[in-house]
C-alpha positions as CSV (number, residue, x, y, z in Angstrom):
1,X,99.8,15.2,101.7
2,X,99.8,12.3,99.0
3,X,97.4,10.6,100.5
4,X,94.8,13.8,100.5
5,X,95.8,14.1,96.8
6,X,94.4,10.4,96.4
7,X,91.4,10.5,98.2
8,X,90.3,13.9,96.4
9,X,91.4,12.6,93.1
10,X,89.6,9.3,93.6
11,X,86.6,11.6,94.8
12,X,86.9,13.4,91.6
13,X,86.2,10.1,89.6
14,X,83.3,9.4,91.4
15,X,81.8,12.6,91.1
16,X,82.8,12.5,87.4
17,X,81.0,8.9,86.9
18,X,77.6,10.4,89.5
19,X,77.6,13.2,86.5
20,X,77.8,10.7,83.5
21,X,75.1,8.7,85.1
22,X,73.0,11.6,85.7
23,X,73.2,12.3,82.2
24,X,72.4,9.2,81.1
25,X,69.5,8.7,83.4
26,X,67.9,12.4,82.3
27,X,68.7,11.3,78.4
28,X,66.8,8.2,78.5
29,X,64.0,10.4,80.7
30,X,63.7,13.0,77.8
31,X,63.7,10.0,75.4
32,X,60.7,8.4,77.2
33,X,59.2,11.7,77.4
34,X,59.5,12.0,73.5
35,X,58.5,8.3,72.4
36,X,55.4,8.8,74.5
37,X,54.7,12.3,73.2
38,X,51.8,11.8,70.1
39,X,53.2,12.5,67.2
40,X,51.0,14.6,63.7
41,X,50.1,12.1,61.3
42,X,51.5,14.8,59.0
43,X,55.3,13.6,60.3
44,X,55.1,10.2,61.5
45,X,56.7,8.7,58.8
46,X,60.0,11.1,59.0
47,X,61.1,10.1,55.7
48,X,58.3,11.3,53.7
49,X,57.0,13.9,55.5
50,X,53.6,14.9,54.4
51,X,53.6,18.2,52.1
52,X,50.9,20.6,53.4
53,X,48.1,21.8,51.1
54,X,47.7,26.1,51.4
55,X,45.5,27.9,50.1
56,X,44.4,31.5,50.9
57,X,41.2,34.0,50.8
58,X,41.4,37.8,50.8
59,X,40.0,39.1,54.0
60,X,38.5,42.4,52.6
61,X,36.7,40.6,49.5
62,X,35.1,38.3,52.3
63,X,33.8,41.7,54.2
64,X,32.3,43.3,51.3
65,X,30.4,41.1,49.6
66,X,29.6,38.7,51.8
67,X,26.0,39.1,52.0
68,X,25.9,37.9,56.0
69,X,27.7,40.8,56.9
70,X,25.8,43.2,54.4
71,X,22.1,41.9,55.8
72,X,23.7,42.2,59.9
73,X,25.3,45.7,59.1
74,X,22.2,46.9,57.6
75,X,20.4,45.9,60.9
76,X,23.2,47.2,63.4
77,X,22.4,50.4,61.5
78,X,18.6,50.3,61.9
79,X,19.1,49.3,65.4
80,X,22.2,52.4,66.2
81,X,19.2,54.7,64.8
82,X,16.6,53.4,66.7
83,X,18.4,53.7,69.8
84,X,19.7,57.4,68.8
85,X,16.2,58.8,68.4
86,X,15.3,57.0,71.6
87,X,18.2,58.6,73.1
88,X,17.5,62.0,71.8
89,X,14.3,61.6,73.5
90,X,15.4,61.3,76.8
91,X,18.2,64.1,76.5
92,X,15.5,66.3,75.4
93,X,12.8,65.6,78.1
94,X,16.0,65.8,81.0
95,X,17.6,69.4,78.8
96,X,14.1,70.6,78.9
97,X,13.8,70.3,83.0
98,X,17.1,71.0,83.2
99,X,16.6,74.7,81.8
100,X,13.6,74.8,83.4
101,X,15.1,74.3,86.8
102,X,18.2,76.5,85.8
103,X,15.1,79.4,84.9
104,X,13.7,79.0,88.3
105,X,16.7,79.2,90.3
106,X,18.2,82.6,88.8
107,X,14.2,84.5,89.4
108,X,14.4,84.9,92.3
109,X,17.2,84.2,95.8
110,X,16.2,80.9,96.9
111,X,16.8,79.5,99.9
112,X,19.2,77.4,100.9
113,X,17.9,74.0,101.2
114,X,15.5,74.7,98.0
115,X,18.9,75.6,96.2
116,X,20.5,72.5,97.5
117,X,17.8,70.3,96.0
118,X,17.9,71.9,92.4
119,X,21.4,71.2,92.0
120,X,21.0,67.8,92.9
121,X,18.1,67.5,90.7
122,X,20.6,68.9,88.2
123,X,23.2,66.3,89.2
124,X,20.9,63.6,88.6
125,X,19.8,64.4,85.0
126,X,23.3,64.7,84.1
127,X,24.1,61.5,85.4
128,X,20.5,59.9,83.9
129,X,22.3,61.2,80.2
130,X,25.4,59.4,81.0
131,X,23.6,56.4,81.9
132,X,21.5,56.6,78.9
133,X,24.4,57.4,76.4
134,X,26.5,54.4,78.7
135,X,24.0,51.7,77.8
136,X,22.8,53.0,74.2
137,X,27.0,52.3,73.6
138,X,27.1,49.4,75.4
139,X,24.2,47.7,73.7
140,X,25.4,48.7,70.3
141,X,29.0,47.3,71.4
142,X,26.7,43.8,72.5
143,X,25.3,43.7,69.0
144,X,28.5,44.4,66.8
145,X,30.2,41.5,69.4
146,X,27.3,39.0,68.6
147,X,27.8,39.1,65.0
148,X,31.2,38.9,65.3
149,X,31.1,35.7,66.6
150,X,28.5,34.0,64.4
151,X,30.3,36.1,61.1
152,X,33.5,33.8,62.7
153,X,31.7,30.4,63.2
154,X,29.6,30.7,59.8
155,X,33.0,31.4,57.7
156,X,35.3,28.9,60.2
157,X,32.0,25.7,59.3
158,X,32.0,26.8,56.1
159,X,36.2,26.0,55.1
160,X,36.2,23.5,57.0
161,X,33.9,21.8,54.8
162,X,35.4,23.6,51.8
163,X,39.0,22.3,53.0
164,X,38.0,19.0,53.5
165,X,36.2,18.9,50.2
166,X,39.3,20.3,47.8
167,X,41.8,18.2,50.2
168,X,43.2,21.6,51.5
169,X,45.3,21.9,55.1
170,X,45.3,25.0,55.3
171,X,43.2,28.1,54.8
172,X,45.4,31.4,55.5
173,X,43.7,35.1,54.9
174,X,45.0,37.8,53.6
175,X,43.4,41.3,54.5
176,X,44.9,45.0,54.6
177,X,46.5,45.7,57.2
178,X,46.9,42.8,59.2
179,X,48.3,40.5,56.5
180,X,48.9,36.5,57.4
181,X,50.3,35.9,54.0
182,X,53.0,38.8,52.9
183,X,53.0,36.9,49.2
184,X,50.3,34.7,47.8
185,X,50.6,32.8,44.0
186,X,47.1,33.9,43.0
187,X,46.6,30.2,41.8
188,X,45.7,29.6,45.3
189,X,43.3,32.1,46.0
190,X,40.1,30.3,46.7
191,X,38.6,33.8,47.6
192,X,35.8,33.6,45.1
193,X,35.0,29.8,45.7
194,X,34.7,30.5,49.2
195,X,32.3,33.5,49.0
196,X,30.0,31.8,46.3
197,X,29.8,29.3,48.7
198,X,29.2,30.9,51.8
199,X,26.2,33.7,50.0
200,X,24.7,30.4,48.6
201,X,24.5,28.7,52.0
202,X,23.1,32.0,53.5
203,X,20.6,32.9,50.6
204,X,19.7,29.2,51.3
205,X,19.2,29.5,55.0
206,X,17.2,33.1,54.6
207,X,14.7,31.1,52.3
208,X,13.8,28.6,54.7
């Protein structure tokens, strides 16, 4: 019975010193791991870590007078009417048959297989309207997506110039609604720096 006692005890030593070495071994693992992990310039030196630069631009000033946005929403508009009247067009020619059909078939007792085929024909301008009123949305949605995107890569160039230019890290917005900075010292609003920039650039590039 003593000599079980032993044997465990001994095994519990050398289970004890497999765990320390286990330790060991995935210490100096996550060590290597961090030593080879690439570290921002910004904290490489952990003594004097590098204070970051913020500034901040008000979202809502930005998409009101930028005149970008102005000049594209005036043109979504002129294009959403466009397409309306277009739209109304077709609706009209397709309500027109539609009553027309819907006139012919309660004069008189058609027959069956001429009844069939007017209320397919009705079927189909129905669905023709949807399809229309589908793609006029869809194409309107394909616009307002468009100048999104070139809105977001005019304005992301633009401060990244402006940032590097004023020595700034970061550029945060703040817009109603959907607020990145919940308190701003108005000493680093660059709001109007940034839109004067940006409506010079475009007035610029729309006299070229």
């Amino acid at each position: 019975m003593k000599k079980n006692i032993w044997i465990i005890g001994v095994m519990a030593v050398q289970f004890a010193l497999i765990v320390v070495l286990f330790l060991k071994t995935s210490k100096s693992k996550e060590e290597e791991v961090l030593d080879s992990t690439p570290v921002a310039s910004a904290f490489v030196d952990t003594a004097n870590v590098k204070s970051a630069v913020v500034a901040y631009i008000n979202g809502d000033s930005i998409n009101s007078q930028y005149q970008f946005i102005k000049d594209k929403e005036s043109q979504l508009e002129s294009t959403l009417k466009g397409a309306d009247a277009q739209f109304q067009k077709e609706y009209t020619k397709r309500e027109k048959e539609a009553q027309e059909l819907i006139q012919y078939a309660n004069s008189k007792q058609l027959p069956d297989d001429e009844a069939r085929t007017v209320q397919e024909r009705l079927a189909q301008l129905e669905s023709e309207i949807q399809q229309l009123d589908a793609k006029m949305s869809n194409d309107i949605a394909v616009k307002k997506e468009a100048m999104m995107k070139e809105l977001n890569k005019r304005v992301e160039k633009y401060l990244e110039r402006f940032a590097q230019k004023k020595k700034i890290d970061f550029v945060l917005n703040y817009q109603e609604g959907i607020p990145i900075v919940l308190h701003g010292n108005p000493a680093f609003n660059v709001t109007a720096e940034v839109l004067a920039g940006l409506n010079a650039e475009y007035a610029a590039e729309k006299k070229k």
